[in-house]
C-alpha positions as CSV (number, residue, x, y, z in Angstrom):
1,X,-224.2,122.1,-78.4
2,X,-225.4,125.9,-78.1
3,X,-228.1,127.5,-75.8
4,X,-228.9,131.0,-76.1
5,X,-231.0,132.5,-73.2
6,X,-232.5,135.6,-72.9
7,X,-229.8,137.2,-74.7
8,X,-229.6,141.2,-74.2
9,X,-227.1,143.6,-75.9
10,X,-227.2,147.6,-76.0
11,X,-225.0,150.0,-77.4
12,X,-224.1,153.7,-75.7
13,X,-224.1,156.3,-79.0
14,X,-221.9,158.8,-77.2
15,X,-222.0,161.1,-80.1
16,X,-225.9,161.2,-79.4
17,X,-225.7,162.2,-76.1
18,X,-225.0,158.3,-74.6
19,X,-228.4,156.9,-76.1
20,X,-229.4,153.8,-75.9
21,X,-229.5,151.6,-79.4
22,X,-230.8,147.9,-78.7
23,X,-228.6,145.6,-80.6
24,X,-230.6,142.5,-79.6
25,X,-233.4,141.9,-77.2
26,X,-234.6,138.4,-75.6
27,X,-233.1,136.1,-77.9
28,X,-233.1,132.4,-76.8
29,X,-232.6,129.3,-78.7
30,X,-230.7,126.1,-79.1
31,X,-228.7,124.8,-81.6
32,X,-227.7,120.7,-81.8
33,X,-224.4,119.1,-82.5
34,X,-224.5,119.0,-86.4
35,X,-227.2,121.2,-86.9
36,X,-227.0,124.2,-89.6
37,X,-229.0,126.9,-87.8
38,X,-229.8,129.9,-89.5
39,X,-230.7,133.3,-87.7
40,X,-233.8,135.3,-89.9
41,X,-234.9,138.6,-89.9
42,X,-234.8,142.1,-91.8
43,X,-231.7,143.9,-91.1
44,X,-231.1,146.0,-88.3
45,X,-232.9,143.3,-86.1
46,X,-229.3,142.2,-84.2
47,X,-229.0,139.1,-86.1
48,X,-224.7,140.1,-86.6
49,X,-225.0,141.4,-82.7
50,X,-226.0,138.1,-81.5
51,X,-222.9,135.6,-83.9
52,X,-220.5,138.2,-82.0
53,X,-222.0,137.8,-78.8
54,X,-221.5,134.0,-79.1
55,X,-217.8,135.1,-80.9
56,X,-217.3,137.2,-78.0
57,X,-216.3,140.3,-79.8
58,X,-219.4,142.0,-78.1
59,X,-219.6,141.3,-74.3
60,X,-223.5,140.4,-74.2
61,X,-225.4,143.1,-71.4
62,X,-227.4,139.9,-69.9
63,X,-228.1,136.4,-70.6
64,X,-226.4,133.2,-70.9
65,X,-224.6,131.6,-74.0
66,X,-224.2,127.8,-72.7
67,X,-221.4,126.0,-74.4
68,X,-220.5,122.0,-74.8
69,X,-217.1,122.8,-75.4
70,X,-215.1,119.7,-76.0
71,X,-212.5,120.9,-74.0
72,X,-214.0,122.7,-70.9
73,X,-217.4,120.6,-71.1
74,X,-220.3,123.0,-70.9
75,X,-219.4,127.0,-69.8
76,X,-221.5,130.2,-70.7
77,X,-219.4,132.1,-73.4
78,X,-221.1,135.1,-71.7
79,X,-218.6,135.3,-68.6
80,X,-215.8,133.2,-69.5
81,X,-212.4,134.0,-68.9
82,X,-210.8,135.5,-71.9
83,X,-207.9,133.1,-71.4
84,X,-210.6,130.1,-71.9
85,X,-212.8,132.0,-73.9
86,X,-209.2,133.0,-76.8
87,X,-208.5,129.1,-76.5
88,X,-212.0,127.9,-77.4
89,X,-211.7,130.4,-80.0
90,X,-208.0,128.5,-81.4
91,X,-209.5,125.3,-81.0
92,X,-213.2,124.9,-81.5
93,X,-215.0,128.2,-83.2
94,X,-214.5,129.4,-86.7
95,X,-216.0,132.4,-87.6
96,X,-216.5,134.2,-91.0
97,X,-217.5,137.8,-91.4
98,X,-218.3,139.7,-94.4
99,X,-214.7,141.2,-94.7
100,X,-211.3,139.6,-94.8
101,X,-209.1,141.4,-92.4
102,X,-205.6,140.2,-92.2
103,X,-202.4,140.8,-92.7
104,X,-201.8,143.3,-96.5
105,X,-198.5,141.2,-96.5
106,X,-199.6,137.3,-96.2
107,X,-200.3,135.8,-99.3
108,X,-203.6,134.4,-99.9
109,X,-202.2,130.6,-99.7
110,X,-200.3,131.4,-96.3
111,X,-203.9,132.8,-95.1
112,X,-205.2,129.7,-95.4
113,X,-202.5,127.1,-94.2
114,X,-201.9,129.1,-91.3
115,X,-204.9,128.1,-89.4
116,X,-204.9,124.6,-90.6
117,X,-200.9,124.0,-88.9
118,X,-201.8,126.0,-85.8
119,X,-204.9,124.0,-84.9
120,X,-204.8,120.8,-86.8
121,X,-201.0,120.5,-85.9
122,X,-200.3,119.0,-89.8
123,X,-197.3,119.2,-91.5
124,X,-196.7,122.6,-93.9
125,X,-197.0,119.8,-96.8
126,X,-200.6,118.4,-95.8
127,X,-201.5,122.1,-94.7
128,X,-200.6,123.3,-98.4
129,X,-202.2,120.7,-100.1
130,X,-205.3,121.6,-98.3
131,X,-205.4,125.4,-98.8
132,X,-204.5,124.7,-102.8
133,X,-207.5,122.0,-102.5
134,X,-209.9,124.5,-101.2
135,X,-208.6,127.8,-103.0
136,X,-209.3,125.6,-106.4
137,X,-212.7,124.8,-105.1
138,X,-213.7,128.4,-104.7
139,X,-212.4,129.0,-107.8
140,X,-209.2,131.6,-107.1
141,X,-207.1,131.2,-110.2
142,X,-203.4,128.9,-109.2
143,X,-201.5,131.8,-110.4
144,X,-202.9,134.2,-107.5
145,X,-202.4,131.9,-104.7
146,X,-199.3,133.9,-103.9
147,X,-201.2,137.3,-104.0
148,X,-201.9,139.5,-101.5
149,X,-205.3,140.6,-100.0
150,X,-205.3,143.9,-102.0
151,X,-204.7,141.9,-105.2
152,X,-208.4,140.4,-105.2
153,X,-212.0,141.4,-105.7
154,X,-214.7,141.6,-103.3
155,X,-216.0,138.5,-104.2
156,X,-212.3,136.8,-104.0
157,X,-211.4,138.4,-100.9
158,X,-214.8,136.7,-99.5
159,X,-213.8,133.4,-100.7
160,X,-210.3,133.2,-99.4
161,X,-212.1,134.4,-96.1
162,X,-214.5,131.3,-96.1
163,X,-211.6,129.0,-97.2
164,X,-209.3,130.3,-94.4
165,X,-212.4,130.1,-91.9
166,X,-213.5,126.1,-92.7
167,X,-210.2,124.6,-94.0
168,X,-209.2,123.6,-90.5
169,X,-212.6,122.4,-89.7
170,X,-213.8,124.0,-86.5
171,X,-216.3,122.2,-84.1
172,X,-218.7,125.4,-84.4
173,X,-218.6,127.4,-87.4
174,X,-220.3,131.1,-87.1
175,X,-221.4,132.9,-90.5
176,X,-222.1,136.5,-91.3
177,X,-223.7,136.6,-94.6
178,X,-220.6,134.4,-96.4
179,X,-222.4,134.4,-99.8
180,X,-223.3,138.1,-99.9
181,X,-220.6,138.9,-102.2
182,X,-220.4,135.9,-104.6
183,X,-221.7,135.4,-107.9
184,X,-224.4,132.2,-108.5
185,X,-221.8,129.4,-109.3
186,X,-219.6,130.9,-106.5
187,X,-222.4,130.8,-104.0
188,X,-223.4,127.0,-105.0
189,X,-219.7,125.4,-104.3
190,X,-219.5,127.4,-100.8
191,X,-223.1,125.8,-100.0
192,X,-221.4,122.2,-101.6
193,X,-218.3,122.9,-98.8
194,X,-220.2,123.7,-95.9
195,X,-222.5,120.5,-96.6
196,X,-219.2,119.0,-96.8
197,X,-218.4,120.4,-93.5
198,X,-221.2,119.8,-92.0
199,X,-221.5,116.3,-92.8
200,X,-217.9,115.5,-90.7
201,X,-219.2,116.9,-88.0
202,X,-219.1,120.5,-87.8
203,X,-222.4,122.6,-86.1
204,X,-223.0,125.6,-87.6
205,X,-224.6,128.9,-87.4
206,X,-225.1,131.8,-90.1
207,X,-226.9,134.6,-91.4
208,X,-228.3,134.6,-95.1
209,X,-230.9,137.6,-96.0
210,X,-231.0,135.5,-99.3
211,X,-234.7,133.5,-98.4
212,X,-233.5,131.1,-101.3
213,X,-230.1,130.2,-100.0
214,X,-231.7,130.0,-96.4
215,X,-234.2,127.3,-97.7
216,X,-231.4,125.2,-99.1
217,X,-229.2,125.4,-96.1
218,X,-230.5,125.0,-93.0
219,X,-232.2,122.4,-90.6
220,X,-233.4,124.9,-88.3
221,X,-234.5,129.2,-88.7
222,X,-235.0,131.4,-86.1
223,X,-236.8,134.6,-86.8
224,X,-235.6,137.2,-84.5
């Protein structure tokens, strides 16, 4: 589904006289349809710059990120058209960071349907009874489901992000560290959703600094 080749991404730190800070060097790899593919390495080694470069949120410097989008067939993500590239995006990728950035005046309920009607195209009734489904699974307590982003923890905020992020099931899930701020028996039902995901279909690709967690999760690491 994915093939990463020679990927090359720099940074200009114009507050240090336009310096030049490699973000990742020569990264290539493939990633299969279903496949859980984890990317290793101590930080600072470009493992976020690379799930952005595939996001798009960082243009990549050089290199190809092939695609078999369902919808355009196969295309490098590195020079696509934003028009294709934002549509992919709202159809196909789902991608969780480490922060939940939205809206301070959604509720943590609407955060979650909202994806699930735009790109599943399901009534607000089916889209609700997902989003409660999944917020009950990551353990958010019923009587916050109307809160707002402020309103929760860390740890909560992460766990509506994930929610938001798989409940509409994307083809290709990216992850940046989604466990990083959860507690044990939070961290084990993510891991029990995403093999859930997974196992209809979805090809994913994430970042765990946690060895343990990496051992448990994925079919394939790559060290960069």
């Amino acid at each position: 589904m994915l093939s990463i080749e020679n990927l090359n991404k720099t940074f200009n730190i114009q507050i240090l006289n336009n310096i030049q800070v490699h973000g990742c060097s020569n990264v290539s790899f493939k990633v299969d349809s279903g496949q859980f593919f984890a990317l290793a390495g101590s930080s600072g080694k470009g493992k976020s710059t690379v799930l952005k470069c595939i996001y798009r949120t960082y243009l990549p410097g050089s290199g190809h990120i092939w695609y078999d989008s369902a919808n355009y067939g196969r295309i490098d993500l590195a020079c696509a058209p934003e028009r294709i590239l934002l549509d992919i995006r709202s159809r196909e990728m789902g991608y969780v960071s480490q922060f939940l950035n939205v809206i301070p005046r959604v509720s943590a309920i609407d955060l979650v349907m909202e994806p699930i009607i735009v790109r599943n195209g399901v009534s607000h009734a089916n889209a609700r009874e997902r989003a409660c489904n999944l917020l009950e699974k990551l353990h958010i307590p019923h009587e916050l489901f109307n809160a707002y982003p402020a309103t929760f923890s860390g740890g909560e905020q992460q766990r509506i992000n994930i929610a938001r992020a798989i409940g509409w099931k994307p083809r290709l899930l990216l992850l940046d560290e989604p466990t990083a701020s959860l507690d044990a028996k939070s961290i084990n039902q993510v891991l029990n959703l995403l093999s859930e995901l997974r196992g209809q279909g979805t090809t994913m690709v994430g970042i765990f600094h946690d060895q343990e967690i990496m051992n448990k999760t994925a079919s394939q690491t790559y060290t960069l």
